[in-house]
C-alpha positions in Angstrom: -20.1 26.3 -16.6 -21.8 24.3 -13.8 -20.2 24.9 -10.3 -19.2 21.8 -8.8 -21.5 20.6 -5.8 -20.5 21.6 -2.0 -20.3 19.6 1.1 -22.5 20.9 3.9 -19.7 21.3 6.5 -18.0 24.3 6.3 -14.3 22.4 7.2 -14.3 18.6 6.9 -11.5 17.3 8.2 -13.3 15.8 11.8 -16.1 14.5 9.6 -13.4 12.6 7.0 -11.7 11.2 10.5 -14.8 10.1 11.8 -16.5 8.3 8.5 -12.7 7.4 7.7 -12.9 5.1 3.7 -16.9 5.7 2.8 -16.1 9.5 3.1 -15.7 10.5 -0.5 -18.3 7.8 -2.0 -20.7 8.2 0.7 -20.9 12.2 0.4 -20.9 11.3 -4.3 -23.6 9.1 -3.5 -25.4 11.8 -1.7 -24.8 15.1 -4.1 -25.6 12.6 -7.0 -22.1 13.5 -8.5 -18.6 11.9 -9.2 -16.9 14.9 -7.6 -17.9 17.6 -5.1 -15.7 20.0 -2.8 -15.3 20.9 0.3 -12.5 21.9 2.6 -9.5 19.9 4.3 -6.7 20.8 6.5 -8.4 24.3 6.3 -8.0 24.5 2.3 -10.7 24.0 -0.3 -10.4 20.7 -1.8 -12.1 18.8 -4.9 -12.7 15.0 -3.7 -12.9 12.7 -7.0 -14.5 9.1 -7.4 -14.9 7.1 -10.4 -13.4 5.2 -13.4 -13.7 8.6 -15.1 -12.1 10.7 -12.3 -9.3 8.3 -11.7 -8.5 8.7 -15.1 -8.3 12.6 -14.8 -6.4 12.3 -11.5 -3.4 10.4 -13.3 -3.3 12.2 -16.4 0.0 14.8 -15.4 -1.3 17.2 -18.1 -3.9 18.3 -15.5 -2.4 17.0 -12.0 0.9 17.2 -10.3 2.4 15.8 -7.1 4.4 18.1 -6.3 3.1 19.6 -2.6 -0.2 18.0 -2.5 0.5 15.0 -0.1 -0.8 16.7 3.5 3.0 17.3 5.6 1.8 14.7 8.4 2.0 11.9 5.7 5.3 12.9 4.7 6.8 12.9 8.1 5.3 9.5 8.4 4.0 6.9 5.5 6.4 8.7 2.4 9.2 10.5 3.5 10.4 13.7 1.9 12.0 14.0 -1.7 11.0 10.2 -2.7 9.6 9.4 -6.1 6.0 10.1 -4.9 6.6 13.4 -4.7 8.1 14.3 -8.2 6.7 15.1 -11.4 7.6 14.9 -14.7 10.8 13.5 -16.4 12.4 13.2 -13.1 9.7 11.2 -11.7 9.7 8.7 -14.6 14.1 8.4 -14.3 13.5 7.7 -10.0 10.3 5.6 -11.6 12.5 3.7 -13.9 14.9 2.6 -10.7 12.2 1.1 -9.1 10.9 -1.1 -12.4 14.0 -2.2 -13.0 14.6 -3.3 -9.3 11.3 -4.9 -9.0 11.2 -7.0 -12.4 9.7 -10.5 -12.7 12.9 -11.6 -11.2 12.8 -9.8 -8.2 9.0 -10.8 -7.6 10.5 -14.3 -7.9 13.6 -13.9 -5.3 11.1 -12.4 -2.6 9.0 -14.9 -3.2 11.1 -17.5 -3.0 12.4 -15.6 0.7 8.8 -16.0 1.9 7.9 -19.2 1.4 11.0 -20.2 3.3 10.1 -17.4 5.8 6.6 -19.2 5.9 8.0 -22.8 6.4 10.4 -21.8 9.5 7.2 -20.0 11.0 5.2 -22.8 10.7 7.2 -25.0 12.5 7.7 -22.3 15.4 4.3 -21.7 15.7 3.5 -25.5 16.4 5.4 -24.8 19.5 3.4 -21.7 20.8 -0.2 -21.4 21.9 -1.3 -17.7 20.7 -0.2 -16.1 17.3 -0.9 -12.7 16.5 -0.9 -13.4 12.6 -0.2 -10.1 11.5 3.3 -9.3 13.7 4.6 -12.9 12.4 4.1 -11.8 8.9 5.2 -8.8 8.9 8.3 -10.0 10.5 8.4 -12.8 8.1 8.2 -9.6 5.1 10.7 -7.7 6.9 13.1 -10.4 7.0 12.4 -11.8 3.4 12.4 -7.7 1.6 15.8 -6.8 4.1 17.1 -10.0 2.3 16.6 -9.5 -0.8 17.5 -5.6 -0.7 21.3 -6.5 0.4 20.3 -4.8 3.6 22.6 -6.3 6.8 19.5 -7.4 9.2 20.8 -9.6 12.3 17.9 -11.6 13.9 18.7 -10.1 17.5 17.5 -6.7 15.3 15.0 -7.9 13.3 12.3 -6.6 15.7 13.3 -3.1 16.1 13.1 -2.8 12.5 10.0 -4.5 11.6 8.2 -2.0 14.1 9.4 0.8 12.6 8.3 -0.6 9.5 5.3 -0.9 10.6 5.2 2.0 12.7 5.2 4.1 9.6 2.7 2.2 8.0 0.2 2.8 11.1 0.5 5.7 12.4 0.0 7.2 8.8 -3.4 7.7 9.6 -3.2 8.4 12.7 -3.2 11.3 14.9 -1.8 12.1 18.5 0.1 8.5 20.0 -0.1 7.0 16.6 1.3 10.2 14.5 4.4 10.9 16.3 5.5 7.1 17.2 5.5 6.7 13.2 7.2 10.0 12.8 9.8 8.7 15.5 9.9 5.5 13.5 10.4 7.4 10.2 13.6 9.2 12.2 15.5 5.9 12.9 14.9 4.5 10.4 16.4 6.9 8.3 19.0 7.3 10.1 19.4 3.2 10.0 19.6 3.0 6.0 21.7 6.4 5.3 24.2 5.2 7.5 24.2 2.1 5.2 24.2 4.3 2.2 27.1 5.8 3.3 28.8 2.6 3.9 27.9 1.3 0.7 29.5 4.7 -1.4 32.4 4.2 0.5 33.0 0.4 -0.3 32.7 -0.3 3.8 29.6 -2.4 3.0 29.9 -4.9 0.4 27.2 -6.0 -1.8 25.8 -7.3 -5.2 26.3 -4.2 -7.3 22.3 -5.4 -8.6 21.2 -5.0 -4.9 18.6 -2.4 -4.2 20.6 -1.1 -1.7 23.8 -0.9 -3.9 21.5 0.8 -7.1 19.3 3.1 -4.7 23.2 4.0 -2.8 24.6 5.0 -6.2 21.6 5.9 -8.3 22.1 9.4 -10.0 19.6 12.5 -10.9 18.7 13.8 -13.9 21.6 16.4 -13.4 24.4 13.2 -12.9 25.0 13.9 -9.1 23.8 11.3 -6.6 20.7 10.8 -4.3 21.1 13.3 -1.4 21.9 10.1 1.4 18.9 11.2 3.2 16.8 11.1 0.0 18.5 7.6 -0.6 17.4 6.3 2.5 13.9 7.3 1.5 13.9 5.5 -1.7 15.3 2.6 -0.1 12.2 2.4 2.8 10.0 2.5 -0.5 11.2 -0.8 -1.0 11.0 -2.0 2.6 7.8 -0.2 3.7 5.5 -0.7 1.2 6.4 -5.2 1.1 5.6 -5.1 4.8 2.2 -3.4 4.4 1.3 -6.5 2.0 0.7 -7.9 5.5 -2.4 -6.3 6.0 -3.7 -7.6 2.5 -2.4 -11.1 4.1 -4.9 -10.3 6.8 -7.9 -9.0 5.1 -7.3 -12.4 2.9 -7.4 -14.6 6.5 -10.3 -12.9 7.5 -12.2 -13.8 4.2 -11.4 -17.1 4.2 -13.0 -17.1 7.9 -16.0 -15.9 6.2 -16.5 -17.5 3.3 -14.9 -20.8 4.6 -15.6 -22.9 1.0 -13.4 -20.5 -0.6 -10.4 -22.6 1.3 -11.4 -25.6 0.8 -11.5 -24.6 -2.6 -8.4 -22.9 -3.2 -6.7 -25.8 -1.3 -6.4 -27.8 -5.1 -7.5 -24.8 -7.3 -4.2 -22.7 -8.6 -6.3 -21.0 -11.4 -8.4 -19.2 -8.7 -5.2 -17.9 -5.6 -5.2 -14.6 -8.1 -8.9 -14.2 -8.2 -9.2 -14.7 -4.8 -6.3 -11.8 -4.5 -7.4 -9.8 -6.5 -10.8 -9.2 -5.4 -9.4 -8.7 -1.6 -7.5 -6.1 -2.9 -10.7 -4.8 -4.4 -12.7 -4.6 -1.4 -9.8 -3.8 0.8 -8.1 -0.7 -0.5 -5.0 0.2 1.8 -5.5 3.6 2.0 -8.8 5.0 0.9 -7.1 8.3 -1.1 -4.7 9.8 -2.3 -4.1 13.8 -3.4 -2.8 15.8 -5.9 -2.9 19.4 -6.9 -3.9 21.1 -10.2 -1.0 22.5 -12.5 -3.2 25.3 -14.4 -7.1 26.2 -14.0 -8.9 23.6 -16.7 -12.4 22.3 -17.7 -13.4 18.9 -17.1 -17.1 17.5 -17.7 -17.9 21.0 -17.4 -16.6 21.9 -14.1 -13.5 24.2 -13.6 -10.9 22.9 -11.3 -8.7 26.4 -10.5 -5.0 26.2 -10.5 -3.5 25.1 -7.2 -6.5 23.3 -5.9 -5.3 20.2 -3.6 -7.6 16.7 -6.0 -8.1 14.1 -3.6 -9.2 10.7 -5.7 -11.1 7.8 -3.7 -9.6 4.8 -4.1 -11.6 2.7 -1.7 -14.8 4.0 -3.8 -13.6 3.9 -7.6 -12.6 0.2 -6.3 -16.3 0.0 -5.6 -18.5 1.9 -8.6 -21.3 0.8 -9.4 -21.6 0.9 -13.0 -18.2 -1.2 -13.5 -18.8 -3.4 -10.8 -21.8 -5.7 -10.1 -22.9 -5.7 -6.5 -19.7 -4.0 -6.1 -19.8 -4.8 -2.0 -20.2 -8.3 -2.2 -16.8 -10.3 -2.0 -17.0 -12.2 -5.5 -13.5 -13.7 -6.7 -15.4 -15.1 -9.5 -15.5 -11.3 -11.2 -11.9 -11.7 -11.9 -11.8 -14.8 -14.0 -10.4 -13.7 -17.6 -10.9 -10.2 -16.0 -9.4 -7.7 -18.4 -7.1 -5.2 -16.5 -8.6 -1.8 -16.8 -6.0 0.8 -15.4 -8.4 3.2 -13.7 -11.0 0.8 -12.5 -9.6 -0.9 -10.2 -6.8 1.4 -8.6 -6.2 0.0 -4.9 -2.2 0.6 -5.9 -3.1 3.7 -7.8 -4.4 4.5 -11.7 -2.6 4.1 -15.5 0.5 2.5 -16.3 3.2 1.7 -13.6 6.2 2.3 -15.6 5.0 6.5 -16.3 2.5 7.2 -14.0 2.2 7.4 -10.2 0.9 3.5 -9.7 2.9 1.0 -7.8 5.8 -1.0 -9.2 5.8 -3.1 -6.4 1.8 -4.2 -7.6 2.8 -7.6 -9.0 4.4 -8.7 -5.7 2.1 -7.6 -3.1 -0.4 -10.3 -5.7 2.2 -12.8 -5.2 2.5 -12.5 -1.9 -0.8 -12.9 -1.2 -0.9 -15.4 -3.3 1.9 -17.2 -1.1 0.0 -16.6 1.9 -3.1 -17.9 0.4 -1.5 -21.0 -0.6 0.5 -21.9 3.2 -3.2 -20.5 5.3 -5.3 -23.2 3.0 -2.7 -26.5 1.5 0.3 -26.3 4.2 -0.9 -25.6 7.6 -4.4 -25.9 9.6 -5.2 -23.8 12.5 -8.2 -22.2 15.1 -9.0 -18.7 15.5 -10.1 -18.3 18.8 -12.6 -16.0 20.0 -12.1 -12.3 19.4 -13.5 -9.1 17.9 -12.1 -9.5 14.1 -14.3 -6.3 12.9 -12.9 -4.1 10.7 -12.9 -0.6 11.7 -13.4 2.0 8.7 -12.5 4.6 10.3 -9.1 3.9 11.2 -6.6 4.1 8.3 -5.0 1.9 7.7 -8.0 -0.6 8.6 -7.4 -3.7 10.3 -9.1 -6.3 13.3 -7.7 -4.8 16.5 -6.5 -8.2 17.9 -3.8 -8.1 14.4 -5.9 -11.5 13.9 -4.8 -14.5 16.6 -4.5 -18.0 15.8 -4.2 -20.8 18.0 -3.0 -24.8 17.6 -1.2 -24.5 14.6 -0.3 -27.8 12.7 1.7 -28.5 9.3 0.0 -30.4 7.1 1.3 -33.1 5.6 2.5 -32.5 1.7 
């Protein structure tokens, strides 16, 4: 049995904050390994990349979820007692909500909310001088997602909610300010949505009984009882959350098109290439660079034994980039996804395997679409300018994005 390579540094955790989405490939590429281990949080931990690895990392004969997210995400990003965190049959019956809620239908009625979200922005923004792009769209996501969830949003609160949306979603990564605004965020908005749970159990809200907020309100265990109303309310941000961080694919889109600018005027007439051009920003730009998981018992794997317990962290951010499944796998080429075949644990910026059993996104299909939307209104229905201002992309700060949240200036519709 080989033993499996060591980091250098005898506690990692200032050296992943500071290298932030290259750590895991960067430190493969240097041991001349998919895997190596070091330790995080104070705890020995095996870091994955790979096809191969991502593979491993979703099979649940090997990997569970059950305690392996660090605490400060689950405060924040996840919440506590959601569907991330469950294993086994009762994962795939909380799994098995979420599919159903988020069928080709749903994808369709959000859809259909956004681009009408889109059109009444556009004509506001005509009005203003700057934009910060990202804020607008996330607001436009918050409003589109609350509607379509049968969650009561008045505009006067719209806001308040959309930043603690987003709050969640940013200070996930974070540490000091960042942490404990999205852990305040997390707080209300609980609080927000279980007080709507209750409502809807006791018939004081009315809604569609096929609204998320009606299934997720009276959705029951494996045992017949109901969601814990807390727990509820953390299934129902699951729906919320995640379709406003499709924003920051929105911008990581923008910001291609600014530099690769025949890419709009191409997509302005070709449909055939909005999900190529979609699909590879969601390949370059992973959200989050990894995600963890923790080893049911000791096992063997390419030689290397992974003891029982052991917190698995996979890179995303890296597998997204491999070199031996992707040709010049830095270079942003929407070409490579023309009659692309999906591979499940290739290309896993939404996580690995198949969504209906396994731990990877049921809301995949609409963050495409809504990029796809957003893609469509930047290049055929609107024209704007992007005044001066530092648009790099920080790596080490998760979740990435330009600090100015992208601004846009003399915004005009264009004429259909």
């Amino acid at each position: 049995m080989t033993d499996i390579p060591r980091d250098e540094h005898l506690e990692s955790s200032l050296a992943l904050l500071g290298e932030g989405y290259p750590f895991i490939r960067d430190r493969c590429q240097r041991l001349h390994s998919n895997l190596f281990q070091t330790r995080l949080l104070m705890q020995n931990t095996i870091c994955l990349s790979g096809q191969e690895a991502a593979r491993l990392f979703y099979d649940e004969r090997y990997l569970q979820r059950d305690k392996a997210m660090p605490r400060m995400l689950k405060k924040t990003l996840i919440g506590e007692g959601g569907v991330q965190g469950l294993d086994g049959e009762a994962h795939r019956q909380r799994k098995r909500m979420f599919m159903q809620l988020l069928d080709s239908a749903a994808v369709d009625e959000v859809v259909r909310l956004t681009e009408q979200g889109w059109c009444r922005a556009i004509d506001e923004w005509q009005a203003r001088s700057d934009i910060e792009l990202m804020s607008e769209v996330q607001s436009i996501f918050t409003d589109s997602v609350c509607r379509w969830a049968g969650v009561p949003l008045p505009s006067a609160e719209l806001p308040e909610r959309r930043d603690q949306l987003v709050a969640m979603i940013d200070g996930a990564g974070g540490i000091g300010a960042r942490h404990w605004a999205a852990r305040k965020a997390r707080r209300e908005a609980e609080i927000w949505l279980q007080q709507l749970i209750k409502q809807a159990r006791s018939g004081e809200l009315q809604a569609a009984p096929t609204t998320a907020l009606m299934v997720v309100a009276h959705h029951r265990n494996l045992d017949g009882s109901r969601l814990d109303s807390r727990v509820a309310a953390v299934e129902l941000l699951n729906l919320l959350r995640p379709t406003v961080a499709v924003s920051y694919f929105i911008i990581y889109g923008a910001l291609e098109l600014l530099a690769h600018p025949q890419w709009r005027e191409r997509l302005r007439s070709d449909d055939a290439m909005l999900e190529p051009f979609a699909q590879e920003v969601r390949r370059l730009h992973a959200f989050f660079p990894f995600t963890a998981a923790r080893v049911r018992e000791g096992f063997e794997w390419q030689g290397y034994h992974f003891p029982a317990g052991t917190r698995v962290m996979l890179d995303l951010w890296g597998t997204n980039r491999e070199a031996s499944r992707w040709s010049e796998p830095d270079a942003f080429q929407p070409e490579r996804f023309v009659d692309w075949q999906d591979n499940a644990f290739s290309f896993v910026t939404q996580g690995g395997g198949d969504p209906a059993e396994g731990h990877r996104c049921p809301g995949e299909r609409l963050a495409i679409e809504l990029l796809k939307v957003a893609l469509r209104t930047l290049t055929r229905e609107m024209e704007y300018a992007v005044p001066a201002q530092d648009l790099r992309i920080d790596l080490t700060r998760m979740p990435a994005k330009p600090q100015s949240g992208l601004l846009i200036s003399d915004v005009k519709r264009l004429a259909g």
